[in-house]
Backbone as CSV, one residue per row, in Angstrom:
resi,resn,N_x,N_y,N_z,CA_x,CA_y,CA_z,C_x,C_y,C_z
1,UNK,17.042,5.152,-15.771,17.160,4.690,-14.393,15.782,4.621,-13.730
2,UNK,15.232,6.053,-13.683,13.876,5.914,-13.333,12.690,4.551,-13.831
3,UNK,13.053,4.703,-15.154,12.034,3.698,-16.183,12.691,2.635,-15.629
4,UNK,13.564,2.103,-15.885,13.863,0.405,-14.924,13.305,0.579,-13.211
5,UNK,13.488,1.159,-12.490,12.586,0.885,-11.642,11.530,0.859,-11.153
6,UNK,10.779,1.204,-12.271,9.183,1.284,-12.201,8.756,0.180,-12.501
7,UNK,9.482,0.106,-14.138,9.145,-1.173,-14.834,8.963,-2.486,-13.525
8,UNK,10.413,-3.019,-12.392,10.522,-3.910,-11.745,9.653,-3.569,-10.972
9,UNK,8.760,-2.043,-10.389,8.198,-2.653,-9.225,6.765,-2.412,-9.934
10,UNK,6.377,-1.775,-10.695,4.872,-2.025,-11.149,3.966,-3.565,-10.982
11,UNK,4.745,-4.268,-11.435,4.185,-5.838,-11.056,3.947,-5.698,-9.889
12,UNK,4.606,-5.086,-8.893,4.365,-5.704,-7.393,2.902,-4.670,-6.537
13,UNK,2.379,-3.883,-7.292,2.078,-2.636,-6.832,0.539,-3.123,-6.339
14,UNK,-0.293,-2.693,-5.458,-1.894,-3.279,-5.555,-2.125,-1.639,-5.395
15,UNK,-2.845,-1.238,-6.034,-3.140,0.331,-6.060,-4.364,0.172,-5.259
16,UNK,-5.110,0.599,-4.100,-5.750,0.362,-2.988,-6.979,1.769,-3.596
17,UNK,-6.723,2.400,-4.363,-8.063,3.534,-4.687,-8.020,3.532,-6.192
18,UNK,-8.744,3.094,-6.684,-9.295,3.625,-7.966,-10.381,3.267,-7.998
19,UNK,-11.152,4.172,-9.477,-12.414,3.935,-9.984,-13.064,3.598,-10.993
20,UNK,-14.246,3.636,-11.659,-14.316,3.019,-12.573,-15.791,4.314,-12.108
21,UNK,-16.766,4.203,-13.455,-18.024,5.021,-13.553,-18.069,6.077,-14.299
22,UNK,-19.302,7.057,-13.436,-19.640,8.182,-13.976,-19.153,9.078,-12.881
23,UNK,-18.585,10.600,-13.508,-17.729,11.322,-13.326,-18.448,12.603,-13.565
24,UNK,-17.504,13.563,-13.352,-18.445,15.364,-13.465,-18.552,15.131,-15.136
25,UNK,-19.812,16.214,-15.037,-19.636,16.808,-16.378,-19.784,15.799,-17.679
26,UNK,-20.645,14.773,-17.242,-20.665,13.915,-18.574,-19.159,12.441,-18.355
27,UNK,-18.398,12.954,-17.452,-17.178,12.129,-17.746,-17.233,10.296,-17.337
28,UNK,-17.127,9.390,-18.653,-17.055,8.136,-18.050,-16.122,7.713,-17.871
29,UNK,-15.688,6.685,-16.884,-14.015,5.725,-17.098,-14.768,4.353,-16.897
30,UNK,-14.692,4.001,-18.184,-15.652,2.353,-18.542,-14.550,1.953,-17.948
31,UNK,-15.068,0.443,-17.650,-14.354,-0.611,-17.192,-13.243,-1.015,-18.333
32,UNK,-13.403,-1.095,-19.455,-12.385,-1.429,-20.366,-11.267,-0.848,-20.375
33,UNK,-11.527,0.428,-20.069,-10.488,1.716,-20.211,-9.549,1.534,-19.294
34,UNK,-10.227,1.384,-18.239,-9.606,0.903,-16.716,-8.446,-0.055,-16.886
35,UNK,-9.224,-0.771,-17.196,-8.646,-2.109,-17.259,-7.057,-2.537,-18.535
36,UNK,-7.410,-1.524,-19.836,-6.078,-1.101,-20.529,-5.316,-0.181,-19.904
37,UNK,-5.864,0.839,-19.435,-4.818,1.612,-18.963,-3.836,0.809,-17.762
38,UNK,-4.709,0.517,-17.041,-3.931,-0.455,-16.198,-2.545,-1.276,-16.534
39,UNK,-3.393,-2.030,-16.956,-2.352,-2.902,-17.773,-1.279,-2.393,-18.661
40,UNK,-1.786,-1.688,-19.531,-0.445,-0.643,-20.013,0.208,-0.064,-18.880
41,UNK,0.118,0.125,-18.290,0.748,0.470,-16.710,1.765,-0.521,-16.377
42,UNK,1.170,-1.315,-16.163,1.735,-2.433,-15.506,1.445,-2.903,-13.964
43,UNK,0.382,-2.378,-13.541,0.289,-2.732,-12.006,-0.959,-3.838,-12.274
44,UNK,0.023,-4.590,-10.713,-0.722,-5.648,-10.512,-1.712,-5.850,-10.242
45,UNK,-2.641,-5.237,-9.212,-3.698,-5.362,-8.576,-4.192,-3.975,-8.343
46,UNK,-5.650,-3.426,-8.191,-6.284,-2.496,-8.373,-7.621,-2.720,-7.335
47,UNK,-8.163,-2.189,-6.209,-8.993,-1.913,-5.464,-10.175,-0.905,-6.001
48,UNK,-11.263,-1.016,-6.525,-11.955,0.226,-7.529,-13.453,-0.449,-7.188
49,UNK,-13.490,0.912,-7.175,-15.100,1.411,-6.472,-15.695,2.268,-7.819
50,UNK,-17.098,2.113,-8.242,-17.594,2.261,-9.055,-18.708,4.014,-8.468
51,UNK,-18.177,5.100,-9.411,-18.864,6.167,-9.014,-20.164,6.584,-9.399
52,UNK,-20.353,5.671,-10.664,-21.923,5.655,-10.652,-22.486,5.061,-9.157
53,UNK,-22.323,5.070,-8.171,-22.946,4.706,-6.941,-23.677,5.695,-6.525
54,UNK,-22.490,7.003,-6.960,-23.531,8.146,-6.229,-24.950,8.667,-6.654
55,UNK,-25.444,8.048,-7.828,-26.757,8.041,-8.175,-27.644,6.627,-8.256
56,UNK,-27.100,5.896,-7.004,-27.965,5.126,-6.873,-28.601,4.027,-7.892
57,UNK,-27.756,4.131,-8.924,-27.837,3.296,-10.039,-27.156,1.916,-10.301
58,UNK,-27.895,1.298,-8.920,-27.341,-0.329,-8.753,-27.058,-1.301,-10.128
59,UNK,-28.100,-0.791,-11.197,-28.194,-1.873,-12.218,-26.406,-1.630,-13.043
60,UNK,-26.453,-0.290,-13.250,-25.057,-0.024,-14.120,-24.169,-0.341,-12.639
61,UNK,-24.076,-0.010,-11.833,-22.718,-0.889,-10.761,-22.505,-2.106,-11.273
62,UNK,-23.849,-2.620,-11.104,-23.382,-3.935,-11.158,-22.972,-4.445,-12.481
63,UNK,-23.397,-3.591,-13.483,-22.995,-4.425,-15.537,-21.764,-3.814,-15.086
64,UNK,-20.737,-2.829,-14.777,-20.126,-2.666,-15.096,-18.199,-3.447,-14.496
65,UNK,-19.033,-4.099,-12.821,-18.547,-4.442,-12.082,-18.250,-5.814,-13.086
66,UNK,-19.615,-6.703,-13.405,-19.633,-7.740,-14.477,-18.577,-7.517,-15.441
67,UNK,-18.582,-6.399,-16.205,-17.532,-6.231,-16.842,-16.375,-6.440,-16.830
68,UNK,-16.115,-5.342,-15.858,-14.332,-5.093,-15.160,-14.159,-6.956,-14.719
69,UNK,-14.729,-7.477,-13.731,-14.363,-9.136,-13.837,-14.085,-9.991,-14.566
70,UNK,-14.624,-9.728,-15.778,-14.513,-10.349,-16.656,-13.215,-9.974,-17.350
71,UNK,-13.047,-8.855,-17.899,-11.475,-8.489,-18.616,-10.654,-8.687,-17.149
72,UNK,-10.559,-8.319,-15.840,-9.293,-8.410,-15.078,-9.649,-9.047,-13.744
73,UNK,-9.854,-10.615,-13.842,-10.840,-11.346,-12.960,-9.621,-11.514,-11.498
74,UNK,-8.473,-11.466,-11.707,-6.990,-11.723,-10.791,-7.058,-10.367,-10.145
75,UNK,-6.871,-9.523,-11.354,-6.116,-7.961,-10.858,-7.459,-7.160,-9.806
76,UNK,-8.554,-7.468,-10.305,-9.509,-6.609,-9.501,-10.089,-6.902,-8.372
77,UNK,-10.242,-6.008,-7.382,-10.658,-6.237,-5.689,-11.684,-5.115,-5.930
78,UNK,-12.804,-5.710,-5.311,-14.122,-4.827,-6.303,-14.758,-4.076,-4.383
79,UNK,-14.759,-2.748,-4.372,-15.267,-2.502,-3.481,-16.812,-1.889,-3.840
80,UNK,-17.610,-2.173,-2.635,-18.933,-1.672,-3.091,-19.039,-0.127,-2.558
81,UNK,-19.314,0.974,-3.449,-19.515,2.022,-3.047,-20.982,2.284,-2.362
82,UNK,-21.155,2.624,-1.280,-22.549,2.532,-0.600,-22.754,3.624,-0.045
83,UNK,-24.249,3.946,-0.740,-24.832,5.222,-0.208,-25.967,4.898,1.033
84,UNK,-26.392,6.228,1.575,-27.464,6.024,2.578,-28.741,5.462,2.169
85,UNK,-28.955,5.588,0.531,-30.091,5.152,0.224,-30.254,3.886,-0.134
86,UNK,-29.307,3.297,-0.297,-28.562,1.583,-0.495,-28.715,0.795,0.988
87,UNK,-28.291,1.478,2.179,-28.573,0.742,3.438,-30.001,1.050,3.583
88,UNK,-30.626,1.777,2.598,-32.708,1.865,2.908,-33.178,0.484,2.836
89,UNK,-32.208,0.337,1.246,-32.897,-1.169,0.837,-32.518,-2.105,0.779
90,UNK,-31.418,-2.426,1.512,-30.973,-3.508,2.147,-30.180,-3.198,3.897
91,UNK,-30.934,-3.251,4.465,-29.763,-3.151,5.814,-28.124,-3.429,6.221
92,UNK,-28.210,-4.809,5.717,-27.282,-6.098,5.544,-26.209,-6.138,4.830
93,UNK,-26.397,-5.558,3.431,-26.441,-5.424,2.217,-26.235,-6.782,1.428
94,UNK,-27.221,-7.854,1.774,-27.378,-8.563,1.083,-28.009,-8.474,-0.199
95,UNK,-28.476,-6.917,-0.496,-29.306,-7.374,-1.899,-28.363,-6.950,-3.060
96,UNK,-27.293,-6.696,-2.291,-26.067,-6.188,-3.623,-25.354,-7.785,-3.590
97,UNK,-25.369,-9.063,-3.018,-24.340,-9.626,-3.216,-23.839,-10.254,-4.507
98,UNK,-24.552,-9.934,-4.869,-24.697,-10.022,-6.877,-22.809,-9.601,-7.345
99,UNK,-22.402,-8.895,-6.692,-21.321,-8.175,-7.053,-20.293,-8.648,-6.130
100,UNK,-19.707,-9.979,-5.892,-18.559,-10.312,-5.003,-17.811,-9.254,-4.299
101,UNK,-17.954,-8.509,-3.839,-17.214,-7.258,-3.375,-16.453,-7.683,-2.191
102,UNK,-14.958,-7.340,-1.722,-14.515,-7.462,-1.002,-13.747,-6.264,0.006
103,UNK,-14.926,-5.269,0.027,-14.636,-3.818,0.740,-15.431,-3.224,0.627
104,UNK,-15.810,-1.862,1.146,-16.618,-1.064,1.370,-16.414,0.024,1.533
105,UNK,-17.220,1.124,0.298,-16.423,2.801,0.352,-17.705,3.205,0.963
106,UNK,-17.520,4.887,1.592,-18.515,6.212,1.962,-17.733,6.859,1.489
107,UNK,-19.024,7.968,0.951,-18.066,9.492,0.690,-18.892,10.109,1.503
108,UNK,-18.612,11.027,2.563,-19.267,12.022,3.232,-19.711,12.996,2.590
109,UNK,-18.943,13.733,1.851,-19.136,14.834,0.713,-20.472,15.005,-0.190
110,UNK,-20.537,13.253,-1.037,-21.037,12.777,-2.378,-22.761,12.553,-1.926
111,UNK,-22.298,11.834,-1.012,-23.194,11.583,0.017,-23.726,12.212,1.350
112,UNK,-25.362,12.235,2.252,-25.340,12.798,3.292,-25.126,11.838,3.935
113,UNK,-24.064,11.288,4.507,-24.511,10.099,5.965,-24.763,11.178,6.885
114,UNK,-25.741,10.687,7.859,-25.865,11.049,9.432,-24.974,10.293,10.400
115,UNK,-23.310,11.007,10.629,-22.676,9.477,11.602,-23.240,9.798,12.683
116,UNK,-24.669,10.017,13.184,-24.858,9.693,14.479,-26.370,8.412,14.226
117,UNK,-26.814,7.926,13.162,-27.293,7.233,12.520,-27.317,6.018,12.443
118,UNK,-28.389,5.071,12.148,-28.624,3.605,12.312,-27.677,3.570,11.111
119,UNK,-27.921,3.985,10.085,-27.530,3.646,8.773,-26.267,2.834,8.710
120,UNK,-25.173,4.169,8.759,-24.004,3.919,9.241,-23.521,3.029,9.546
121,UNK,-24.201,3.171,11.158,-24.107,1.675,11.818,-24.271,0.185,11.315
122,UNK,-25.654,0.356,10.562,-25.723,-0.977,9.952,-24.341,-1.532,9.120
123,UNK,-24.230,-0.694,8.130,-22.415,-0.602,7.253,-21.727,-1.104,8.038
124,UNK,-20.887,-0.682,9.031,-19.996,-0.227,9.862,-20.171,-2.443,11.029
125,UNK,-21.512,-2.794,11.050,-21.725,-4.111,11.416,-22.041,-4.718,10.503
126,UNK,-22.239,-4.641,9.058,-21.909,-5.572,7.801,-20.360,-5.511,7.787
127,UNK,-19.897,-4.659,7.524,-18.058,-5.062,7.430,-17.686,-5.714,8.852
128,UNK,-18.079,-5.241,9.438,-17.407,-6.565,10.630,-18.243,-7.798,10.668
129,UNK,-18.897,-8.422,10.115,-19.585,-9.486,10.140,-18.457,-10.388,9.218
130,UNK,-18.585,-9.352,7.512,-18.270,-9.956,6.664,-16.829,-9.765,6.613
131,UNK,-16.104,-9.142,7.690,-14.348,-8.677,7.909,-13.886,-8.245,6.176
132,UNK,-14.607,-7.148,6.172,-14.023,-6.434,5.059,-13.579,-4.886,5.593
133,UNK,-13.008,-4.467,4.781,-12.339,-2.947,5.493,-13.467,-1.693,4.769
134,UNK,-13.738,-0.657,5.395,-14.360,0.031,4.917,-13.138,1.516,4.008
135,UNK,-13.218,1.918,3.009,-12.585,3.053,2.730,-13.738,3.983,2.668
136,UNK,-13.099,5.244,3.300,-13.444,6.397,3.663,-12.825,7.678,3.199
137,UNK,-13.635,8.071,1.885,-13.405,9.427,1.473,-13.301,10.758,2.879
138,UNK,-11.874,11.178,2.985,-12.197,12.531,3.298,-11.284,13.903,3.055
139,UNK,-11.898,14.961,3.510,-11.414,15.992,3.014,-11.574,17.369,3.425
140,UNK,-10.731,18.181,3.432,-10.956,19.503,3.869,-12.408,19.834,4.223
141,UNK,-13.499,19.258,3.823,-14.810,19.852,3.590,-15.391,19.779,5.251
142,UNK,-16.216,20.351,6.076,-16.708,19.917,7.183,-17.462,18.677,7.321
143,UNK,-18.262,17.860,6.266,-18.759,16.904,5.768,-17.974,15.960,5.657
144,UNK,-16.804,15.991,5.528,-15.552,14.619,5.282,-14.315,14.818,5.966
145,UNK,-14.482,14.839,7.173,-12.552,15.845,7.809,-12.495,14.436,8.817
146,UNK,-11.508,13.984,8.587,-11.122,12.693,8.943,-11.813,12.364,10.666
147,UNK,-11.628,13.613,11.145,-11.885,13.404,12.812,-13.685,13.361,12.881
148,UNK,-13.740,13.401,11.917,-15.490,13.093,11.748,-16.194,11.795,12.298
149,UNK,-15.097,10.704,12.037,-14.867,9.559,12.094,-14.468,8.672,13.244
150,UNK,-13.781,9.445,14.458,-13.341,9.346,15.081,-14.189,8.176,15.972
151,UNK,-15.259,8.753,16.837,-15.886,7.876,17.165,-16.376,6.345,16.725
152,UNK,-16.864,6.379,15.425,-16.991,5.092,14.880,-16.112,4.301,15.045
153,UNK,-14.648,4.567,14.701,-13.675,3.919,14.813,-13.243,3.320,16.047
154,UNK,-14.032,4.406,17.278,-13.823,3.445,18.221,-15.099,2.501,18.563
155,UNK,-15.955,2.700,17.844,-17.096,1.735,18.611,-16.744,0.225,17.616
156,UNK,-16.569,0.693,16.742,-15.875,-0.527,15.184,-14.657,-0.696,15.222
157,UNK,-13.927,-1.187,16.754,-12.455,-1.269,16.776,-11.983,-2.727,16.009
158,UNK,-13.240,-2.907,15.689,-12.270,-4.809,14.855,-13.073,-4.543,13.600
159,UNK,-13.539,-3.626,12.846,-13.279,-3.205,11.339,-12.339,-2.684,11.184
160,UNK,-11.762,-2.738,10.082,-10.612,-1.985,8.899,-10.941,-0.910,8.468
161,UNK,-10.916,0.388,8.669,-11.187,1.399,8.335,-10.081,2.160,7.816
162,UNK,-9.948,2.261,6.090,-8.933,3.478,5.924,-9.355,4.869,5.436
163,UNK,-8.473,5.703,6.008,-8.621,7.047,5.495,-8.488,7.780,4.115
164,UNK,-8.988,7.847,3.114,-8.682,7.615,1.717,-8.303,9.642,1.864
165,UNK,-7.213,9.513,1.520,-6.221,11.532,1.188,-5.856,11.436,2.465
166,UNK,-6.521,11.262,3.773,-5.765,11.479,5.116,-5.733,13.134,5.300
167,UNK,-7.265,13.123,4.858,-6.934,15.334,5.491,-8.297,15.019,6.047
168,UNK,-8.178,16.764,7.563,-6.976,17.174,7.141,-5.423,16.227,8.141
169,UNK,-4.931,16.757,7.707,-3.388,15.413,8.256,-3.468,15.431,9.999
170,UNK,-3.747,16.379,10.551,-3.747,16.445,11.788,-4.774,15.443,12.590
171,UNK,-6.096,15.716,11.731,-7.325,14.867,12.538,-6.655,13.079,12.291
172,UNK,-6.284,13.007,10.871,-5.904,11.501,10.437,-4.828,10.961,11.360
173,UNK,-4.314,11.940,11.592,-3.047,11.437,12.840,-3.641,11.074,14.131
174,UNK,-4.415,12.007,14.605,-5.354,11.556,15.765,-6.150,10.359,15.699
175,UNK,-6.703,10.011,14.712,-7.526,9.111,14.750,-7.161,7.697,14.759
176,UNK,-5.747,7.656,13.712,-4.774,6.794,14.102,-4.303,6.460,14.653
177,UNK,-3.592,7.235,15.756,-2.997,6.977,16.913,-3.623,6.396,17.750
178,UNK,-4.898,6.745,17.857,-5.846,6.552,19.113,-6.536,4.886,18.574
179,UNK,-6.365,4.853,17.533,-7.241,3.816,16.620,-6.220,2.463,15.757
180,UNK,-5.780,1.229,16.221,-4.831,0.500,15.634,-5.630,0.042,14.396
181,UNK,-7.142,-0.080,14.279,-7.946,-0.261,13.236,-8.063,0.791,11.770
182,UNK,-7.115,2.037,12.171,-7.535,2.580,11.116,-6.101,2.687,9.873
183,UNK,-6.447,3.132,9.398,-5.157,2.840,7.962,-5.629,4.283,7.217
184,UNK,-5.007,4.395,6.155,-4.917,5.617,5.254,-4.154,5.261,3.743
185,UNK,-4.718,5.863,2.846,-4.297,5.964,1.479,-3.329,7.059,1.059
186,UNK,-2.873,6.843,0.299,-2.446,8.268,0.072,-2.722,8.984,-1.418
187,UNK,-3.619,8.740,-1.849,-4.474,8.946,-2.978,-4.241,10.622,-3.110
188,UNK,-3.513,11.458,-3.842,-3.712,12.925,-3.606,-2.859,13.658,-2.243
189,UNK,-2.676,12.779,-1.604,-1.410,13.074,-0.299,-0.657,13.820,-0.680
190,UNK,-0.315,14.515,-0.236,1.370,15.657,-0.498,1.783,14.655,0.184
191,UNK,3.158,14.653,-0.396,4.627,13.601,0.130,4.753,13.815,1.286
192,UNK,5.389,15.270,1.813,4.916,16.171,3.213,4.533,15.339,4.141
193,UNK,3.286,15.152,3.822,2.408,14.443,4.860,2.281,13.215,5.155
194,UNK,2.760,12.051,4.062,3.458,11.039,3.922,4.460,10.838,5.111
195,UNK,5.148,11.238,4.631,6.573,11.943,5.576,6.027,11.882,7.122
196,UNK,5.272,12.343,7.132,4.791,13.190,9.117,3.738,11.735,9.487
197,UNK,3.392,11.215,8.935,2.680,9.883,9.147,3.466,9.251,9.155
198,UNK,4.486,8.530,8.503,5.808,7.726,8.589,6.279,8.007,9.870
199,UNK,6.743,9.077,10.222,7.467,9.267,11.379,7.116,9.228,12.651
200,UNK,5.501,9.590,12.703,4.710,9.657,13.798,4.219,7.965,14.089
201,UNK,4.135,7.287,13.079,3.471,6.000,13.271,3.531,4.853,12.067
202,UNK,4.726,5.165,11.876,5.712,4.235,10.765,4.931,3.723,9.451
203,UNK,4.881,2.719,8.971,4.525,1.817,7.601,3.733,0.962,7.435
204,UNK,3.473,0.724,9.070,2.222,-0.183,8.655,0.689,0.077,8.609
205,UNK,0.377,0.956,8.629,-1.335,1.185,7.867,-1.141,2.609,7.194
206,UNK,-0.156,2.133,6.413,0.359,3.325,5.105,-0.112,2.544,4.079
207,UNK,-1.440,2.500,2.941,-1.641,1.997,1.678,-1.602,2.889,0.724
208,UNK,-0.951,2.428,-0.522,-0.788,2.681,-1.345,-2.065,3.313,-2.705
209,UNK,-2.258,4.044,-2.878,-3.753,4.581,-3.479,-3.468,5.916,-4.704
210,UNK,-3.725,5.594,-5.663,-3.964,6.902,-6.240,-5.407,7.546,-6.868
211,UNK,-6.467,7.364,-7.094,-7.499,7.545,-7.080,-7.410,7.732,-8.557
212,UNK,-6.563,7.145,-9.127,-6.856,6.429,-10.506,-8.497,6.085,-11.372
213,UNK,-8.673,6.737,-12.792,-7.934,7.743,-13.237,-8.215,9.410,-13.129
214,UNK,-8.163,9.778,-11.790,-8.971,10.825,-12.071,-7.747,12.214,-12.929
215,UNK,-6.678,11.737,-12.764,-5.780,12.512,-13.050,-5.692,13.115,-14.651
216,UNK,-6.583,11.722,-15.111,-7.150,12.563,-16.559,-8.104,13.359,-16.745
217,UNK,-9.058,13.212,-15.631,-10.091,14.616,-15.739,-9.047,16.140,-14.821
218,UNK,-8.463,15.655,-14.279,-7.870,16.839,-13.514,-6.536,17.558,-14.466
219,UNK,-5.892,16.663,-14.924,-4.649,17.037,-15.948,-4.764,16.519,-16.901
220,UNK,-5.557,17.086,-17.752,-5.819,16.388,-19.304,-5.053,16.325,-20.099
221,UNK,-4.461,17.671,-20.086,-2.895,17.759,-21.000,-1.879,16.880,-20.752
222,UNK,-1.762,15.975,-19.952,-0.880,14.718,-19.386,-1.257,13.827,-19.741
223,UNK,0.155,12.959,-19.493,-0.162,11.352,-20.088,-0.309,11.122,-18.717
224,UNK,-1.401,10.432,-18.280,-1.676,9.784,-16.965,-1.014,8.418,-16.860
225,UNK,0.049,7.704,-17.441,0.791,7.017,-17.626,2.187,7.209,-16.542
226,UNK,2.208,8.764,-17.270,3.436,9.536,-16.787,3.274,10.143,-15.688
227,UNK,2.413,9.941,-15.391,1.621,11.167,-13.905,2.137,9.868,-13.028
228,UNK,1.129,8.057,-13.471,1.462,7.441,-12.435,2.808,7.011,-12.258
229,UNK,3.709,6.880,-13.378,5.117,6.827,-13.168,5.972,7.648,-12.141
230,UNK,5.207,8.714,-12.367,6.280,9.501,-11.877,5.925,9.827,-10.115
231,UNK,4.650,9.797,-10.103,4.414,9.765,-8.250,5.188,8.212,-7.258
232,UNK,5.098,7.587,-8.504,5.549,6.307,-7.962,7.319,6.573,-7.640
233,UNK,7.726,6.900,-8.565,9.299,7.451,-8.601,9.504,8.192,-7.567
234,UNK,8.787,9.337,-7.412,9.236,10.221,-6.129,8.929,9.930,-4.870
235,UNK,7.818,8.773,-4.736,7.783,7.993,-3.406,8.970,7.568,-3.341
236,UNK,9.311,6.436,-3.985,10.432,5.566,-4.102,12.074,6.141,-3.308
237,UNK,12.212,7.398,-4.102,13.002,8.806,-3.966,13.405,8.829,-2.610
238,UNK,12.109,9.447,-2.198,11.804,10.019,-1.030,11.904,9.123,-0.029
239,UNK,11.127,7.844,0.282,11.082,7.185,1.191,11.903,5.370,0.957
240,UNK,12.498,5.629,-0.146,12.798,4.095,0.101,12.230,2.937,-0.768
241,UNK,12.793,2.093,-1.247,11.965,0.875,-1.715,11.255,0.051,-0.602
242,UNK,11.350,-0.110,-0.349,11.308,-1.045,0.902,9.988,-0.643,1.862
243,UNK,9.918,0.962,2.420,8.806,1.720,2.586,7.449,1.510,1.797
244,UNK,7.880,2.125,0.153,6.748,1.966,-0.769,6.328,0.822,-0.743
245,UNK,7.128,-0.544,-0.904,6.590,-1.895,-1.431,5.969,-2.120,0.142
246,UNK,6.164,-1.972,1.518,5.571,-2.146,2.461,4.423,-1.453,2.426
247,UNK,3.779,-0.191,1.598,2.391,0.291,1.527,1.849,0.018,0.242
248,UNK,2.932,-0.471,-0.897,1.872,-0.730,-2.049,1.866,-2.112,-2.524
249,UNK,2.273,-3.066,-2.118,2.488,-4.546,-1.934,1.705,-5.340,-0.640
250,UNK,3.058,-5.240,0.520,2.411,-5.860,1.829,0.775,-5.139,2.526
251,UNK,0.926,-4.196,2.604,0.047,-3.812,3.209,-1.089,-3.548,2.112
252,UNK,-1.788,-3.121,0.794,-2.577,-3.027,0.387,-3.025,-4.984,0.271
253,UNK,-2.258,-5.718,0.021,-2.381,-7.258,-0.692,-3.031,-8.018,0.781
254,UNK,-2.486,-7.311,1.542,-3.362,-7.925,2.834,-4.000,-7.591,3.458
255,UNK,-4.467,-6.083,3.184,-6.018,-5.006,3.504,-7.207,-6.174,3.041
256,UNK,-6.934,-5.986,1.438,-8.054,-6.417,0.580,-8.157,-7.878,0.191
């Protein structure tokens, strides 16, 4: 029962967070890998940001971005991961356009931004120039806690800004509410909190995200096959067909 309804909605799915790069500890997820696992999957479309970014190593972004286009030129929505030292050398970021990108990640964490900073800013007026959405790592950490953000979001009220995990859940709720520009993933989300976002401010800047594949460095002993099957199932469960395909269909397919 489960397996037939995955099977029918996997086609429809645009997974709004994954990655591709270099990882802790030596760990790579080449573009090829990506790109089979995927497909053995069965999902349609994939949003992926390349983590070799965080060392500033434009040349491998970009072979690898080359890559991934090449094996999954339909399925892939290529976001550019951008550090502070990337807006040094290009403001604009015209010197990346080498890489068709149609979005834009920060990690607060990975990265130092200053959000009281030109930098930022510059980002923050490239995506609204070029009306792309920015995704935004955050997280328990004081460096990434969603209400960090807050302000930008209002000075960048006609960028796309989503909250990639949505912690902690309280600030992401605030920022949302106050903010019709901002959206959220649920990449790592407890259902829970799913749940309390649904109710507080319904389905529409609910995207669909799992931060694909990290679930093989985190649960190795798993088939990450079965990991994504099965989060997909207990959304489904929990909230509905109709819910899910409105955050992992409508709304990711018309973010990106």
């Amino acid at each position: 029962m489960h397996e037939d309804i995955f099977k029918r909605l996997a086609p429809m799915i645009c997974d709004s967070h994954v990655h591709i790069g270099k990882w802790n500890e030596g760990h790579y997820f080449s573009p090829q890998d990506i790109v089979n696992k995927m497909k053995k999957i069965g999902i349609q479309k994939w949003a992926v940001s390349s983590i070799s970014s965080i060392d500033n190593k434009f040349s491998e972004v970009k072979a690898e971005f080359k890559t991934l286009l090449a094996l999954a030129p339909d399925e892939t929505i290529p976001l550019l991961w951008v550090t502070p030292e990337m807006m040094e050398n290009s403001e604009d970021l015209s010197k990346y356009d080498d890489i068709p990108f149609r979005g834009l990640k920060i990690h607060g964490f990975a990265n130092r931004w200053n959000l009281e900073g030109r930098k930022i800013r510059n980002l923050l007026e490239s995506a609204r120039k070029r009306n792309l959405p920015v995704l935004i790592h955050t997280a328990w950490t004081p460096e990434s806690e969603a209400g960090n953000y807050y302000d930008l979001c209002r000075e960048f009220n006609d960028v796309k800004v989503i909250l990639a995990h949505g912690r902690p859940l309280e600030q992401t709720i605030k920022v949302m509410k106050d903010n019709d520009n901002v959206y959220v993933d649920t990449a790592y989300m407890p259902e829970e909190d799913i749940g309390k976002i649904t109710q507080i401010l319904g389905d529409g800047r609910i995207l669909f995200g799992t931060d694909f594949p990290l679930d093989e460095y985190y649960y190795p002993q798993d088939s990450i096959a079965a990991r994504y099957e099965e989060r997909v199932n207990i959304l489904v469960e929990t909230y509905g067909e109709k819910a899910f395909l409105t955050w992992a269909q409508k709304n990711g397919s018309s973010l990106h």
